[in-house]
DSSP file (Angstrom, degrees, kcal/mol; ACC not computed):
  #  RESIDUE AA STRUCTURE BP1 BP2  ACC     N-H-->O    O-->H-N    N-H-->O    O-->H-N    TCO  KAPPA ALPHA  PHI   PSI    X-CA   Y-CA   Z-CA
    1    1 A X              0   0    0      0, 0.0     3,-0.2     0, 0.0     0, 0.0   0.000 360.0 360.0 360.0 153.7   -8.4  -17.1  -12.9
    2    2 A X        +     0   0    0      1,-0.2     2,-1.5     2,-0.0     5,-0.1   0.788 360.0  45.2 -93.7 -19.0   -5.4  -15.0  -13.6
    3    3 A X  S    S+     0   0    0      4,-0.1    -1,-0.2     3,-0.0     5,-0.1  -0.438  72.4 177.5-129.5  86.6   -2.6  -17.9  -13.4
    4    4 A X     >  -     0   0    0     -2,-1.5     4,-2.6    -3,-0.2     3,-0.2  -0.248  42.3-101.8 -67.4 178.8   -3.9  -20.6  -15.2
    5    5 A X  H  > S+     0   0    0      2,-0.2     4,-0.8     1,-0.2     5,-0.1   0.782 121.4  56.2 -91.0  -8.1   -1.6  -23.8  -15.5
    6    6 A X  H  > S+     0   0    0      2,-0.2     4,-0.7     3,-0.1    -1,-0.2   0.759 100.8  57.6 -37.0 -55.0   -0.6  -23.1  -18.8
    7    7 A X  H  > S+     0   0    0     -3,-0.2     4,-3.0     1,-0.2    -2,-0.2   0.744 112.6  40.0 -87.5 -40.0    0.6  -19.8  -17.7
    8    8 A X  H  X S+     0   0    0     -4,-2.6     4,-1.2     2,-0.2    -1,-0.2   0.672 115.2  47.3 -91.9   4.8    3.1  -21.4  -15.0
    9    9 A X  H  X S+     0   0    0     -4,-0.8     4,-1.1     2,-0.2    -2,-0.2   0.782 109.4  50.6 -82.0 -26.8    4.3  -24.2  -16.9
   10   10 A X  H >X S+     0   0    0     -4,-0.7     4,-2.4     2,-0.2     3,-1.6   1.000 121.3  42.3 -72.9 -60.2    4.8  -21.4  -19.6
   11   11 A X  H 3X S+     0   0    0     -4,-3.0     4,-2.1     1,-0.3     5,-0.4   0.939 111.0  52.1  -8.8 -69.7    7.0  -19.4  -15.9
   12   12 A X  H 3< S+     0   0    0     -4,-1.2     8,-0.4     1,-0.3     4,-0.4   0.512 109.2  51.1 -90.1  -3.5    8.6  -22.2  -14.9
   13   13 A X  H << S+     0   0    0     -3,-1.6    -1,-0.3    -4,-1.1    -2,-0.2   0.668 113.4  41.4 -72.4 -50.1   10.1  -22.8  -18.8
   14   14 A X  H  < S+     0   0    0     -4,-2.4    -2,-0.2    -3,-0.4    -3,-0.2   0.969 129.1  29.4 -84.1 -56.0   11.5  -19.5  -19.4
   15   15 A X  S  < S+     0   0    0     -4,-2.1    -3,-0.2    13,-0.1    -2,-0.1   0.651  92.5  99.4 -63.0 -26.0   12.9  -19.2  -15.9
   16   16 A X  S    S-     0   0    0     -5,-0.4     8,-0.1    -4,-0.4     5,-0.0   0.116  73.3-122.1 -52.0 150.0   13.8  -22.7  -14.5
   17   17 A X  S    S+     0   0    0      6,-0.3    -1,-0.1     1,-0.2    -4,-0.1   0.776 109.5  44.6 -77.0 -13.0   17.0  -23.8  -14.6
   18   18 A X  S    S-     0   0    0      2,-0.2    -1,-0.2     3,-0.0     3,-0.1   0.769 100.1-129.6 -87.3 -48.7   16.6  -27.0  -16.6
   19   19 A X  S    S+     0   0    0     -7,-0.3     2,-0.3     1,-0.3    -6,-0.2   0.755  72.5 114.7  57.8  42.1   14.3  -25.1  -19.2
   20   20 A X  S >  S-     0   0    0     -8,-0.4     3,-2.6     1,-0.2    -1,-0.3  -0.998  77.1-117.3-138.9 147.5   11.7  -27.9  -18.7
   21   21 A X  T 3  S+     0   0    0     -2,-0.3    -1,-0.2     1,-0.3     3,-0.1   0.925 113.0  67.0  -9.5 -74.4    8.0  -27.9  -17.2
   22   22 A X  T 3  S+     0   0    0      1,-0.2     2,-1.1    -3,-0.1     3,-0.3   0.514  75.9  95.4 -46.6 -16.2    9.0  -30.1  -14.7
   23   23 A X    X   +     0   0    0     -3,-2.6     3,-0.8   -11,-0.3    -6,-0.3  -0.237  43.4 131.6 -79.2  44.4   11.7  -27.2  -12.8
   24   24 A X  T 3   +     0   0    0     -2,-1.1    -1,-0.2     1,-0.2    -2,-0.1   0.917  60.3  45.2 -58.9 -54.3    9.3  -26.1  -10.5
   25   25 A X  T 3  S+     0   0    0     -3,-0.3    -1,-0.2     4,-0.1    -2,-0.1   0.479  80.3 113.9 -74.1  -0.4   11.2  -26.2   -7.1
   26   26 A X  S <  S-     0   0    0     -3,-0.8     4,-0.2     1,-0.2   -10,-0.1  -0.090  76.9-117.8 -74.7-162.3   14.6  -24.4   -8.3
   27   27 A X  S  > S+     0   0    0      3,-0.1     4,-0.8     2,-0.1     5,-0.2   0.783 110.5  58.7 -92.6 -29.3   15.1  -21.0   -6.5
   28   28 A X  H  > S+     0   0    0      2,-0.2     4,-1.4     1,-0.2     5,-0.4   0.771 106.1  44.4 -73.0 -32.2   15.0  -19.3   -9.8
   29   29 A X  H  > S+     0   0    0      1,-0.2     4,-1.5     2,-0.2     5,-0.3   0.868 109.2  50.1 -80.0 -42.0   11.7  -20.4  -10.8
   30   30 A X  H  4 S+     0   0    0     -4,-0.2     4,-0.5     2,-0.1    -2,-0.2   0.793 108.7  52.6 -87.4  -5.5    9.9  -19.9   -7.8
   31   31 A X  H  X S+     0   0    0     -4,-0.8     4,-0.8     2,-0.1     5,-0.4   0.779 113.6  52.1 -81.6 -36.2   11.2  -16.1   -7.5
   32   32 A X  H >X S+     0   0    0     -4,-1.4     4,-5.1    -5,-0.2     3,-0.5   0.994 116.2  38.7 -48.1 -44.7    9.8  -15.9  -11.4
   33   33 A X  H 3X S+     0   0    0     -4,-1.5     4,-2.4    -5,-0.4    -1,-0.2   0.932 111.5  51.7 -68.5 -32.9    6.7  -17.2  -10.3
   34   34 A X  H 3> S+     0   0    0     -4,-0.5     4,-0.9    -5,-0.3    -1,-0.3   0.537 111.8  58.0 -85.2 -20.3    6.5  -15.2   -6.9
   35   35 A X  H <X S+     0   0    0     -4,-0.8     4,-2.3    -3,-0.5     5,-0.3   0.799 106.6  44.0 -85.4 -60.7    7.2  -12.1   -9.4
   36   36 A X  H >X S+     0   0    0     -4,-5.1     3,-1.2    -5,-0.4     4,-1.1   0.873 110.1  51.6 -38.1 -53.4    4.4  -12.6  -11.4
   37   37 A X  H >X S+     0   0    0     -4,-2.4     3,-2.6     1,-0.3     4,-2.6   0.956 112.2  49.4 -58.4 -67.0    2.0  -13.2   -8.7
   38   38 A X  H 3X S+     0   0    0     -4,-0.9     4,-1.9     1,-0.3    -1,-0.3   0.766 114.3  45.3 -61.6 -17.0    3.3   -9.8   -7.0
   39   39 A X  H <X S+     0   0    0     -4,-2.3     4,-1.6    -3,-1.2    -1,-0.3   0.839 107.8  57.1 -80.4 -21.4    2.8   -7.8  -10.3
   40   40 A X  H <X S+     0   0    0     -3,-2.6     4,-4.6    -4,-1.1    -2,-0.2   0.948 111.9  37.7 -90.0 -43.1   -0.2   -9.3  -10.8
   41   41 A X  H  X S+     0   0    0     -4,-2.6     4,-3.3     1,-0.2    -1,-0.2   0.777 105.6  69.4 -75.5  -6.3   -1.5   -7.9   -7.1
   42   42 A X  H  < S+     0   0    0     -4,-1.9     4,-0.2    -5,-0.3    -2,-0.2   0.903 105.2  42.0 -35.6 -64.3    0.3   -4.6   -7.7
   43   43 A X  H >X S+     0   0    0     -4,-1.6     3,-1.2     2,-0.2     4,-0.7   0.890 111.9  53.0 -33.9 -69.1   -2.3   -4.2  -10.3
   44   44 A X  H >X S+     0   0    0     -4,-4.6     4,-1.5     1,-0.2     3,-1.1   0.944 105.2  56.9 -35.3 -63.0   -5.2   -5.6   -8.1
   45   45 A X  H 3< S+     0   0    0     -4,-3.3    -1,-0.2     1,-0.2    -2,-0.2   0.642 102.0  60.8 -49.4 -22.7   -4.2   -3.1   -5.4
   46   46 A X  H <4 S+     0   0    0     -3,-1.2    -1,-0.2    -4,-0.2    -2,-0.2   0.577 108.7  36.0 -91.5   0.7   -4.7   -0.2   -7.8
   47   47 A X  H << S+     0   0    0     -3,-1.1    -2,-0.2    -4,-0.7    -1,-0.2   0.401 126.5  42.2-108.9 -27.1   -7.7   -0.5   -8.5
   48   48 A X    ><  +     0   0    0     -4,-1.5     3,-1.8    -5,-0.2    -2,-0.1  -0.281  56.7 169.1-125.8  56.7   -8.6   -1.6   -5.0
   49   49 A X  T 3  S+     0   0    0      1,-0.3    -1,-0.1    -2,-0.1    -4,-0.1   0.656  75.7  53.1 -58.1  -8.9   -6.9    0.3   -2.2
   50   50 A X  T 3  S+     0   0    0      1,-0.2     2,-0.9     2,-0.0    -1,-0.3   0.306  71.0 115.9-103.7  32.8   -8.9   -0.9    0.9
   51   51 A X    X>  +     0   0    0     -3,-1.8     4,-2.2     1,-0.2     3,-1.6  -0.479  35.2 162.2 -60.8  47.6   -8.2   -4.4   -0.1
   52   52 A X  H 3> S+     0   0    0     -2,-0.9     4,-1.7     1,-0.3    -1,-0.2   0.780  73.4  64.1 -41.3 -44.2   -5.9   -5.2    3.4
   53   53 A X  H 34 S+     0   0    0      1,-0.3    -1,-0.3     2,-0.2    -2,-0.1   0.745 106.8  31.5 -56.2 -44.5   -6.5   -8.5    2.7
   54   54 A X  H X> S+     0   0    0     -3,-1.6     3,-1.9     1,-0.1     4,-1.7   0.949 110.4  65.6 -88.1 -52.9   -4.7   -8.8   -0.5
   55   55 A X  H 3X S+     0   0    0     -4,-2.2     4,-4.4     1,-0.3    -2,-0.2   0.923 104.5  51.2 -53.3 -30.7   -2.1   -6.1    0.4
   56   56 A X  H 3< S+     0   0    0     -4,-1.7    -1,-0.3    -5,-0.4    -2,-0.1   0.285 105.9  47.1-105.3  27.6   -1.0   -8.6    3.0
   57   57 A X  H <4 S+     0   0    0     -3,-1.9     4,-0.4    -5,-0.1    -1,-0.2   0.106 113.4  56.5-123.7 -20.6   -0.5  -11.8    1.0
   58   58 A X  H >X S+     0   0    0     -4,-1.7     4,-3.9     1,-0.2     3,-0.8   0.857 104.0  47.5 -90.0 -36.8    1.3   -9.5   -1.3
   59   59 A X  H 3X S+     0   0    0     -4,-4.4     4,-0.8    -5,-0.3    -1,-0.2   0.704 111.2  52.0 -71.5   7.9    3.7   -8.3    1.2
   60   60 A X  H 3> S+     0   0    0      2,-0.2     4,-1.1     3,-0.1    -1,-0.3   0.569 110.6  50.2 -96.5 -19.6    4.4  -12.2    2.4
   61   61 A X  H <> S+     0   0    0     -3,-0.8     4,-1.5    -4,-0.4     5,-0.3   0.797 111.5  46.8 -86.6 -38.5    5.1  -13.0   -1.4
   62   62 A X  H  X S+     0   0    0     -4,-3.9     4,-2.7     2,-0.2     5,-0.5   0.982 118.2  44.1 -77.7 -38.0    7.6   -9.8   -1.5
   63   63 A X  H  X S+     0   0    0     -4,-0.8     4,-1.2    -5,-0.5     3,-0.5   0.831 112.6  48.8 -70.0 -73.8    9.2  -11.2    1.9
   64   64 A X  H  X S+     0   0    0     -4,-1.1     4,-0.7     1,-0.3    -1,-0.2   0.558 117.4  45.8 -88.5 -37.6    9.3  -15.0    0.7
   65   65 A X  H >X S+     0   0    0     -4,-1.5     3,-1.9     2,-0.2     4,-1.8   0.960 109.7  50.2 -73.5 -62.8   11.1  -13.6   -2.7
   66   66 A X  H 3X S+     0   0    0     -4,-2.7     4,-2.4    -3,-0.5     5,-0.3   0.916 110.8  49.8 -51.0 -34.8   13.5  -11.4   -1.0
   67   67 A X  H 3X S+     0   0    0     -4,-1.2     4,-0.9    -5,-0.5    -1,-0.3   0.704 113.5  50.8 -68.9 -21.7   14.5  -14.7    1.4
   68   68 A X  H <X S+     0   0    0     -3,-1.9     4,-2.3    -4,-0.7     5,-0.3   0.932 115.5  41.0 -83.4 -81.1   14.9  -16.7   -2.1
   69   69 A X  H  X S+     0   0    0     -4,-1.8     4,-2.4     1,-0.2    -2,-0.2   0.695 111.8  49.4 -46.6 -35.3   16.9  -14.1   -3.3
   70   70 A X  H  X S+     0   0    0     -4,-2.4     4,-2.1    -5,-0.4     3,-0.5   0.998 115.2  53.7 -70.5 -66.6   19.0  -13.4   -0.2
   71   71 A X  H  X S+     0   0    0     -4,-0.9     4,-5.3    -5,-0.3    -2,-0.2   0.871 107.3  44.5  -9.9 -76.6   19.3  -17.4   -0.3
   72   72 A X  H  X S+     0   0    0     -4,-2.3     4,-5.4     1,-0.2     8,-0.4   0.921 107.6  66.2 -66.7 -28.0   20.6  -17.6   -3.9
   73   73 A X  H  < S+     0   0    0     -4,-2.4    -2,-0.3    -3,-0.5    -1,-0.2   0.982 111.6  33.0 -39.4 -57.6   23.2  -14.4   -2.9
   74   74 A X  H  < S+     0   0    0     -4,-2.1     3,-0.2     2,-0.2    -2,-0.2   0.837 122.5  52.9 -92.3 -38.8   25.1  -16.4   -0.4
   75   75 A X  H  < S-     0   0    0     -4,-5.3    -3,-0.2    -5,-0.3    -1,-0.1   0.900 128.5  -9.1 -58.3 -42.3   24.7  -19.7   -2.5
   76   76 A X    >X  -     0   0    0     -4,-5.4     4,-1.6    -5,-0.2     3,-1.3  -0.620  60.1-158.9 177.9 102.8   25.8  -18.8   -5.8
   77   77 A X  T 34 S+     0   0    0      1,-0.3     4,-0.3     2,-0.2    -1,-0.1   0.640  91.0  52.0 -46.2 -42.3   26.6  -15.2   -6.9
   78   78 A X  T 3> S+     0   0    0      2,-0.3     4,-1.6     1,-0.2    -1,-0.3   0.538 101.8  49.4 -81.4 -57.7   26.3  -15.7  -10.1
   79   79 A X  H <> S+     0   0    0     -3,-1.3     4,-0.7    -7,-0.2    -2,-0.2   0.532 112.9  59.4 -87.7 -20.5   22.7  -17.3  -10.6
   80   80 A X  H  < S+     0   0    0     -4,-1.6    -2,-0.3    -8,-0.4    -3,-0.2   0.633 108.4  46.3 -82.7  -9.2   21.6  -14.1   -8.1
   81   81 A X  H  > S+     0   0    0     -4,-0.3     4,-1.6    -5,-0.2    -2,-0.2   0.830 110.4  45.1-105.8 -45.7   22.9  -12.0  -10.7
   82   82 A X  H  X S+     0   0    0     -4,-1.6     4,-1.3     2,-0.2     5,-0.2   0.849 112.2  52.3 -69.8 -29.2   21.4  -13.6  -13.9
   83   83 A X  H  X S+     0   0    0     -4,-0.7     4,-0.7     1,-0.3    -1,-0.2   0.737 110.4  55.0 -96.8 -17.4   17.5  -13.9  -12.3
   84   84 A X  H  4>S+     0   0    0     -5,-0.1     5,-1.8     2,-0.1    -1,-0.3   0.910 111.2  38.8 -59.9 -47.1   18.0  -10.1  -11.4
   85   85 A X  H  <5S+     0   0    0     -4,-1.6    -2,-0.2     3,-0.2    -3,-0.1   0.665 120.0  48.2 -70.7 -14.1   18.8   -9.1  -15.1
   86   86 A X  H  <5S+     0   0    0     -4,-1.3    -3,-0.2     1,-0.2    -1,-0.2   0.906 122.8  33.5 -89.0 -38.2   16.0  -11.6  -16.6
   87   87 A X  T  <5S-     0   0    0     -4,-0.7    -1,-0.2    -5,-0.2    -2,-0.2   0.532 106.3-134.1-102.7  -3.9   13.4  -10.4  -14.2
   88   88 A X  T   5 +     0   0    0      1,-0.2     2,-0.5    -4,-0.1    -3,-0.2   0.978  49.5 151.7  56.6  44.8   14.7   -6.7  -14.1
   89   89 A X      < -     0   0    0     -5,-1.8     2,-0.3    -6,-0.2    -1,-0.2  -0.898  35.5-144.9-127.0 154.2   14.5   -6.4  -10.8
   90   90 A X              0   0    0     -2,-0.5    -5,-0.0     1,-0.1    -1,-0.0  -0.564 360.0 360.0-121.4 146.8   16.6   -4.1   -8.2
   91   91 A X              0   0    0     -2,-0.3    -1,-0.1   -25,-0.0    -2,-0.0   0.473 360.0 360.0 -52.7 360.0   17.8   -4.7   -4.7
């Protein structure tokens, strides 16, 4: 299995806001996690283009991050700005 629990406590550590295991729910941790996941089927999908099935679980993880993100925009400018430069990712 590609996201073993190891591998999201090891997520949810570096991104979280606490910096503990336990920060599962913040916004910032679940867009980390919701990144991985999407790089991970990016990959999948390139090796497998008639995979519909996967393409369309990845594009409901891109919409469910971009609504996270949109979310933390309007909440608090500032924490939308840092989990864009950590994750390198563009508008």
């Amino acid at each position: 299995m590609y996201l073993t629990k190891e591998k999201k406590q090891e997520v949810f550590e570096n991104h979280g806001r606490v910096k503990a295991k336990t920060d599962t729910g913040s916004a910032e941790s679940q867009i980390a996690l919701f990144s991985f996941r999407i790089a991970h089927l990016t990959e999948h999908l390139k090796n497998n283009k008639k995979d519909h099935s996967t393409r369309l679980g990845l594009l409901k993880l891109v919409g469910k991050r971009r609504r996270l993100l949109d979310y933390l925009y309007k909440k608090d400018i500032e924490r939308y700005r840092a989990i864009i430069a950590e994750l390198k990712l563009r508008k």
